[in-house]
N, C-alpha and C positions, 0 to 999 in steps of 0.2 A: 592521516588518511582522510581521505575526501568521499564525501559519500553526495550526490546528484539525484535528490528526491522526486520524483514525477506519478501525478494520478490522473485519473480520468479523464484518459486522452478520448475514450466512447468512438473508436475510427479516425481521427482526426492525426495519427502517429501522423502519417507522412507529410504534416503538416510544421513538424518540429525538426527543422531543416540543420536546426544549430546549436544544439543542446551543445551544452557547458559539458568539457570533462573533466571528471574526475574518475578515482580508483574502483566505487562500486555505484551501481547503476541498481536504483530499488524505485519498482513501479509496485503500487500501491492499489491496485485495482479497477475496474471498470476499464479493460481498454477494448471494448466492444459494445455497441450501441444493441444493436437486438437480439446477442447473446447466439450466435450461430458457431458453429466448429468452423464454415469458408473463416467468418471475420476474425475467430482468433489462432486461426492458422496465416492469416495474413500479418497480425501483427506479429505473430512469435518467429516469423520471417524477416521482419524490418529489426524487432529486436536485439535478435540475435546476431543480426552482423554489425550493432552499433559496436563503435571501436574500444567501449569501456573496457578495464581490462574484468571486473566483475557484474554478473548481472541477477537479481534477483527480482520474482513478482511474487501476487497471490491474486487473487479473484477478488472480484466484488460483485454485488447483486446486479449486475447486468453481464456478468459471465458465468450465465447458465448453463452452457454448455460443458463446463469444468467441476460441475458439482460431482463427485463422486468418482470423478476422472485422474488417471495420471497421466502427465504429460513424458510419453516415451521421446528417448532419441536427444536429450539434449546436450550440448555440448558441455564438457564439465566445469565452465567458468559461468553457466546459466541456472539457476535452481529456483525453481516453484516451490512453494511452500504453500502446506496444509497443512496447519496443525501439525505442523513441524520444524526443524531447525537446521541452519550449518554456519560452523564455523569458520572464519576468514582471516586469515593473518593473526588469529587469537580473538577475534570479536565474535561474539554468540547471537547472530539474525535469527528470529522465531516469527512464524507469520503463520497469521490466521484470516482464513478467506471469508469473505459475508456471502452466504446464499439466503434469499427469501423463505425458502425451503426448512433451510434451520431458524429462520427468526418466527417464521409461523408455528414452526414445531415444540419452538421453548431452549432449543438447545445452545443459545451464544452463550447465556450465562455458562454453562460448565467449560464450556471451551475457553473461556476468560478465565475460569477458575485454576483452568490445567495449565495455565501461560507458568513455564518453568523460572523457577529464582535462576538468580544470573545470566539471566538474557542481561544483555548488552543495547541491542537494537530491536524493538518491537516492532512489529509489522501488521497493520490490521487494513479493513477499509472503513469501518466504522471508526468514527472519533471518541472519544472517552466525554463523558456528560459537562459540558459548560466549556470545552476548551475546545474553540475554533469550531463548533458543531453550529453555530446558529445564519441560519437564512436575513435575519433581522427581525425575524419575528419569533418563532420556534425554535430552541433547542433539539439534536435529534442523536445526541448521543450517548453511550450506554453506559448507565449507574456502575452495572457489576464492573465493566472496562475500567474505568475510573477508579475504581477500588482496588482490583488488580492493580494495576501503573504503581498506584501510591505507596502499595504495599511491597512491588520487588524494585520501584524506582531503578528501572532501563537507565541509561545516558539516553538514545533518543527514542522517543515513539513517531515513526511516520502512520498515517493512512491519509484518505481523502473524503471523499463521499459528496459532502456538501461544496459545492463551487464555491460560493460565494464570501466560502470562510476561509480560503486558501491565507499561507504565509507561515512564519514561525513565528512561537513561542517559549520564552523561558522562564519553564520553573525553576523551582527549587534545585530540586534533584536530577529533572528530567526537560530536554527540548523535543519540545512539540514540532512536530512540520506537517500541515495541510496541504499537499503538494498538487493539488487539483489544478491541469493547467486550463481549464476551460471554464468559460462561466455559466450563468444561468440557463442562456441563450446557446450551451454548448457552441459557442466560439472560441476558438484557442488564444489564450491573452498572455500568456505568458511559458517561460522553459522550464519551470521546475526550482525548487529550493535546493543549494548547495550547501551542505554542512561539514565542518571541520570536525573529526572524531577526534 
């Protein structure tokens, strides 16, 4: 199975003219620049007619407008995740959204804590601490995250957050993909990481 990683596209979807296909389609957060309901009714329109045959997202801190929100009406080869999960030909996606809102409140830790044993494929927008989180100067990713991963070791973790860290990584137990397709300068540089399950 083919999984087609993409993040932080922040508006710029209709600029990803030729995405790679593969079997499942996981956007990894942010694909809205200043977090309005128009711009991610706009994206979850271009989304949803991409040809993949599955699609999966979650939020990231620039999709405020999805905090506390479900997303009605979607066709049933597309699923939002929050702090929740679905199953796919037998693989376990569990994805957790980043709002500002929980990072200022204290709560990602538990929400990291609650990531269920045997997930398969983890889904966040934040990066786990030292792995693809860094700008070149700062690290910006989360201890508890990190601990979590190491402890139910997924096969992959996608999220994105940090542009400039985009790409994959292989650990031990587990591959990493920063699928950020935009850089610092939010210009789209690239389509996305393709991963073989």
């Amino acid at each position: 199975m083919t999984i087609l990683h993409i993040s932080d596209t922040h508006g710029k979807h209709h600029q990803l003219r030729e995405l790679p296909l593969a079997d499942i389609l996981v956007h990894s957060g942010d694909f809205t620049m200043a977090g309005s309901e128009e711009e991610a009714i706009d994206f979850l329109e271009w989304f949803i007619e991409l040809p993949h045959r599955h699609k999966i997202l979650v939020a990231g801190n620039h999709d405020d407008c999805l905090r506390g929100e479900s997303i009605e009406g979607l066709p049933d080869n597309c699923h939002y995740l929050d702090c929740s999960g679905v199953t796919i030909h037998g693989i376990t996606f569990y994805g957790i959204p980043l709002f500002m809102e929980d990072v200022m409140e204290g709560s990602m830790p538990l929400k990291y804590s609650e990531i269920p044993d045997g997930t398969d494929v983890l889904i966040t927008h934040e990066p786990p601490l030292g792995i693809m989180d860094s700008n070149g100067r700062t690290g910006f990713g989360s201890d508890e995250l990190l601990a979590r991963v190491l402890e139910i070791c997924p096969r992959l973790h996608l999220f994105g957050h940090i542009h400039s860290s985009t790409g994959i990584h292989a650990g031990k137990y587990t591959a990493f993909s920063n699928g950020s397709v935009v850089d610092d300068n939010y210009t789209v540089v690239k389509c996305g990481n393709r991963l073989v399950f």
